[in-house]
C-alpha positions in Angstrom: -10.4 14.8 7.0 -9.9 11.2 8.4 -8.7 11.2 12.3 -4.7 10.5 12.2 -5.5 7.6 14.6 -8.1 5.6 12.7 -6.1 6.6 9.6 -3.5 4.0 10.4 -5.1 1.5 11.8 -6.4 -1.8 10.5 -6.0 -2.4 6.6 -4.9 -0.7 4.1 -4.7 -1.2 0.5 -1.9 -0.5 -2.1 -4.0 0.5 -5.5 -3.6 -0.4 -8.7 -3.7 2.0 -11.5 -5.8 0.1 -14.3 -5.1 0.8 -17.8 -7.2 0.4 -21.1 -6.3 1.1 -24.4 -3.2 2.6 -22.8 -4.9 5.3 -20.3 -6.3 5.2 -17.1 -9.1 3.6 -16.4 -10.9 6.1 -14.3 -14.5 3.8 -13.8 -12.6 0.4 -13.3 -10.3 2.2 -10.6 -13.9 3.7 -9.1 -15.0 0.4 -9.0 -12.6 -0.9 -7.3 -11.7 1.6 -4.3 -15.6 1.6 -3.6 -15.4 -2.2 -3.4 -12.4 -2.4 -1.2 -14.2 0.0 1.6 -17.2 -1.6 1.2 -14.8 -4.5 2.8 -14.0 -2.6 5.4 -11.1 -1.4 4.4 -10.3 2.0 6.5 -7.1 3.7 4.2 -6.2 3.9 0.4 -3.2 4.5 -1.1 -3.2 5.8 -4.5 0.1 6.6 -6.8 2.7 3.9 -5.0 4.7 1.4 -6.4 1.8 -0.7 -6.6 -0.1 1.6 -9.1 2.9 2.4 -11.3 3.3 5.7 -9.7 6.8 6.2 -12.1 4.8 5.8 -15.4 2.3 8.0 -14.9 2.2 11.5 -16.0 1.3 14.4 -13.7 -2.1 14.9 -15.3 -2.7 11.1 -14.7 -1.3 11.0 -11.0 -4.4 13.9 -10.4 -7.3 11.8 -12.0 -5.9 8.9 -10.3 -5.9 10.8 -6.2 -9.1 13.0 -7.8 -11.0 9.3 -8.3 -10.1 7.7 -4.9 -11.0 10.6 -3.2 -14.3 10.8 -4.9 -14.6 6.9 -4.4 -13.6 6.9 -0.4 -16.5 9.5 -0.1 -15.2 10.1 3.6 -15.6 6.4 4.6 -11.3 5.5 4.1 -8.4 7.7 4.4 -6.7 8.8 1.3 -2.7 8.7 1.5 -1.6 9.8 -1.8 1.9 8.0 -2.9 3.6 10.9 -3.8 7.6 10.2 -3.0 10.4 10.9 -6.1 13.8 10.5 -6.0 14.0 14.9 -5.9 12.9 16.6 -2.7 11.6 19.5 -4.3 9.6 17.5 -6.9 8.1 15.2 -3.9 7.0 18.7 -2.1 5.0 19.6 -5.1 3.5 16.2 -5.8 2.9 16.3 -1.9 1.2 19.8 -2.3 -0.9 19.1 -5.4 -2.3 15.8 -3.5 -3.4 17.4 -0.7 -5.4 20.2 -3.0 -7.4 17.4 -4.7 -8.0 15.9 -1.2 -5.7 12.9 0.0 -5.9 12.7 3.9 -2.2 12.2 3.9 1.1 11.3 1.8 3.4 8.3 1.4 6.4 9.3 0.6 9.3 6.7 -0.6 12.8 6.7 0.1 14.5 8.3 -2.5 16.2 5.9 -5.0 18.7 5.8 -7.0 20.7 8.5 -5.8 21.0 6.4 -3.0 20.9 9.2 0.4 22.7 8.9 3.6 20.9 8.9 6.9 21.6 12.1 7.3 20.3 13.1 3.2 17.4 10.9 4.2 16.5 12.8 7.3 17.1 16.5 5.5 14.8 14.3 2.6 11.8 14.0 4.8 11.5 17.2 6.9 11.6 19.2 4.1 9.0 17.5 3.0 7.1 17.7 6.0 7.7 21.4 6.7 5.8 22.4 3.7 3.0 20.3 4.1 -0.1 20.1 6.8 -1.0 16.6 6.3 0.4 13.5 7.9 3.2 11.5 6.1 4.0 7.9 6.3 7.6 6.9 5.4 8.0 4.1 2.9 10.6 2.3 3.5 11.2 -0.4 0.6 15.2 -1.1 0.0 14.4 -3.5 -2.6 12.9 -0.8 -4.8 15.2 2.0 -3.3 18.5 0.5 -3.2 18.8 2.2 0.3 17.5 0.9 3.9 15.5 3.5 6.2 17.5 2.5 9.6 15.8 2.3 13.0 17.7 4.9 14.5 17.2 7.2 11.9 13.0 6.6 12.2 12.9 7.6 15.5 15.0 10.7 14.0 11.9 11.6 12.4 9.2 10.3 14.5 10.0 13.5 16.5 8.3 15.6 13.3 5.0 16.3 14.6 3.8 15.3 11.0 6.0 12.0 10.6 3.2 10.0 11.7 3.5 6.2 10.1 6.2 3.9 8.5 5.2 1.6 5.9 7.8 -1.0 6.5 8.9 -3.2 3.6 12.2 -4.3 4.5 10.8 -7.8 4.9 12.3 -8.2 8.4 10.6 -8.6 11.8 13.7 -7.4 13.3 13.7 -4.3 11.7 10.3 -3.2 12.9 10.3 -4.4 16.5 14.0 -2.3 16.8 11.5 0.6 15.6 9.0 -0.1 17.3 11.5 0.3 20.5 12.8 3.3 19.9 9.7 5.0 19.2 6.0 5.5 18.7 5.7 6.0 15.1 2.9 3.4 13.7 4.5 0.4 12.1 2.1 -0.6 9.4 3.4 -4.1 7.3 4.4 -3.2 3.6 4.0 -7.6 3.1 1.1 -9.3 3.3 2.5 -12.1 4.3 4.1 -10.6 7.6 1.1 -8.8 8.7 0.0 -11.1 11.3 3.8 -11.4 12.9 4.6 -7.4 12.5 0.6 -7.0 14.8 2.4 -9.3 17.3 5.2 -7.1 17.0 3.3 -4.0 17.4 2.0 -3.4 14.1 -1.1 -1.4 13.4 -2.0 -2.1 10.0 -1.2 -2.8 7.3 -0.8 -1.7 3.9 -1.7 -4.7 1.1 -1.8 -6.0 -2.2 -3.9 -8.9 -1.4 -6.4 -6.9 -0.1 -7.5 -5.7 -3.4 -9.2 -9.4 -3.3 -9.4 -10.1 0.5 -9.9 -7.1 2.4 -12.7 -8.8 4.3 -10.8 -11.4 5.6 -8.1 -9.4 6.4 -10.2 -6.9 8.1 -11.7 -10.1 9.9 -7.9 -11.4 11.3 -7.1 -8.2 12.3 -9.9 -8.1 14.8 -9.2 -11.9 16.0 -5.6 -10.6 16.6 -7.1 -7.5 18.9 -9.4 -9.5 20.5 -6.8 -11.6 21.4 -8.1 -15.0 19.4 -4.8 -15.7 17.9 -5.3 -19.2 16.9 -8.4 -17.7 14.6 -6.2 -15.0 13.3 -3.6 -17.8 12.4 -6.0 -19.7 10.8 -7.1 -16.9 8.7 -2.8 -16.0 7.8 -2.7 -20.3 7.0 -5.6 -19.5 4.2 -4.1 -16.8 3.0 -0.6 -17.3 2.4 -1.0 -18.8 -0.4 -2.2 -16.0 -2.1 0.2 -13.9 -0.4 3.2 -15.5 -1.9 2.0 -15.9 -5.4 1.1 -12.5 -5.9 4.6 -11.8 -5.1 6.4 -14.4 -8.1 6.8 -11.9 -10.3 7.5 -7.9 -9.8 4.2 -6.3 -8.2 1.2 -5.3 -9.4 2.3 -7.9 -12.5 0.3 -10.4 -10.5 -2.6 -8.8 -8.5 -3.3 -7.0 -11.8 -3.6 -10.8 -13.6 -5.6 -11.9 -10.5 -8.3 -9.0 -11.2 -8.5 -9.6 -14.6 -9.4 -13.4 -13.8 -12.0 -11.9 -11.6 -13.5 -9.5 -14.1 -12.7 -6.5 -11.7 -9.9 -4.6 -14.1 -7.1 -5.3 -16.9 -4.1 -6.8 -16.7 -2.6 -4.0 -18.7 1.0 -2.8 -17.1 2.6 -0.2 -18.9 6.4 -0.5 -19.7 8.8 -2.0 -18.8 6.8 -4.0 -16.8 5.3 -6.6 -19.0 2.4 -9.4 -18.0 3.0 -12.5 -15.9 4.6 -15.9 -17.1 2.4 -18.5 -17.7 3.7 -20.7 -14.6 3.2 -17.2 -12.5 -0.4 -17.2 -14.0 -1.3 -20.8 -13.0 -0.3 -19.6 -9.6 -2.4 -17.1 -8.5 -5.2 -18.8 -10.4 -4.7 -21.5 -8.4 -4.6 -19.3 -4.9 -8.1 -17.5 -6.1 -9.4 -21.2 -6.8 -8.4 -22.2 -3.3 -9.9 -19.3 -1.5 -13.3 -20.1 -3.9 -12.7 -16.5 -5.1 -13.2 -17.2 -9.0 -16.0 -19.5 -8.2 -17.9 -16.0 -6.1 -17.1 -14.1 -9.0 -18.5 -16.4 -11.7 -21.6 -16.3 -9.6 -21.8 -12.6 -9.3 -21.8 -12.2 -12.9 
């Protein structure tokens, strides 16, 4: 098993689940976890929103945390997405995950039903009394319908196994008031507030872009520590770009486009997500073409 503390630090990635011919496709998701850690990536996160976690089947969700595992070969941590909106279906998931191997779990608020603080708290210890594996909170309201409040984080920091927040509210504020009222680790749910969460006490982060630019983001990261924040900016200037477009359209819609361009997996999405509009497409091919990323893979192959 991964150490808790080099689990959650540096980057992270959010996985894709790619499809063909309407299945998962078990080599080209290989492929690409072994490519993301050969970046330097140190954490993989299977099964979240990001790999369409709510279209797979059970049998799929296993193959899925089953092939990172085997990919990370020990090198990455392996936090299994495996939050629902029922709290004894999540504890299963959460069970099951940890048999086939994952390090941790990331569990989701859970939507719809929309839960109180309080339903949110009762949510994740239960969750965390019947597991032996670290969880990270994912806090997302714009896929949840329901904020994870500050006060009620440091509620659950106190579980010895609440050990991380992926924080996707979008808001600075949000995680520095966490970061004040406890010592949970923040880790960014946006790319493109990574570098402003680290100066707000961030330590990691969990991407999308990385998928195509885990290097450099592993590379900013360390500028940040080593306290070369001018580099580190410099590094966040080249990349927002990318950042933004990938976010045009409802996620993985355009990271899944992006790796097709590259020749790394299909853009297959299974309903009711549907592929990117043209204008969306012209965007992120443009963002590769600046960061000379479809010129490297044109090369390569």
């Amino acid at each position: 098993m991964i150490a808790t503390d080099r689990m959650f630090e540096g980057v992270g990635v959010a996985l894709i689940t790619p499809f063909r011919n309407g299945a998962v496709d078990a080599p080209a998701l290989a492929a690409l976890a072994t490519r993301i850690v050969d970046r330097g990536a140190t954490s993989l996160y299977p099964c979240g929103c990001t790999g369409e976690a709510t279209s797979l089947t059970r049998a799929e969700r296993g193959l899925v945390i089953r092939t990172v595992v085997e990919a990370a070969r020990g090198k990455a941590a392996v936090i299994a997405g495996t939050g629902t909106a029922a709290t004894a279906e999540t504890i299963e998931l959460s069970k099951e995950a940890i048999t086939l191997g994952a390090d941790g779990v990331m569990v989701i608020t859970p939507y719809s039903c929309r839960p109180t603080p309080e339903g949110q708290i009762a949510h994740y210890r239960a969750v965390a009394d019947a597991i032996d594996r670290p969880i990270v909170l994912y806090n997302v309201p714009s896929r949840t319908g329901a904020n994870v409040m500050p006060e009620t984080v440091a509620r659950l920091a106190e579980h010895p196994r609440i050990a991380a927040i992926k924080e996707a509210s979008g808001s600075v504020d949000q995680a520095s008031a966490i970061r004040s009222r406890c010592d949970i680790a923040v880790l960014s749910g946006d790319d493109s507030l990574y570098l402003p969460l680290l100066a707000a006490g961030a330590r990691g982060v969990v991407s999308v872009a990385g998928h195509l630019v885990a290097d450099e983001l592993v590379t900013m990261t360390a500028a940040f520590r080593a306290g070369r924040a001018a580099e580190a900016e410099a590094i966040h200037r080249r990349l927002h770009p990318l950042f933004r477009a990938l976010f045009l359209e409802t996620n993985p819609a355009p990271v899944k486009h992006a790796l097709s361009v590259l020749g790394l997996a299909s853009p297959d999405l299974r309903l009711p997500l549907v592929g990117v509009r043209p204008e969306t497409a012209r965007a992120v091919e443009e963002a590769l073409d600046r960061l000379g990323l479809r010129a490297v893979a044109r090369a390569a192959h």
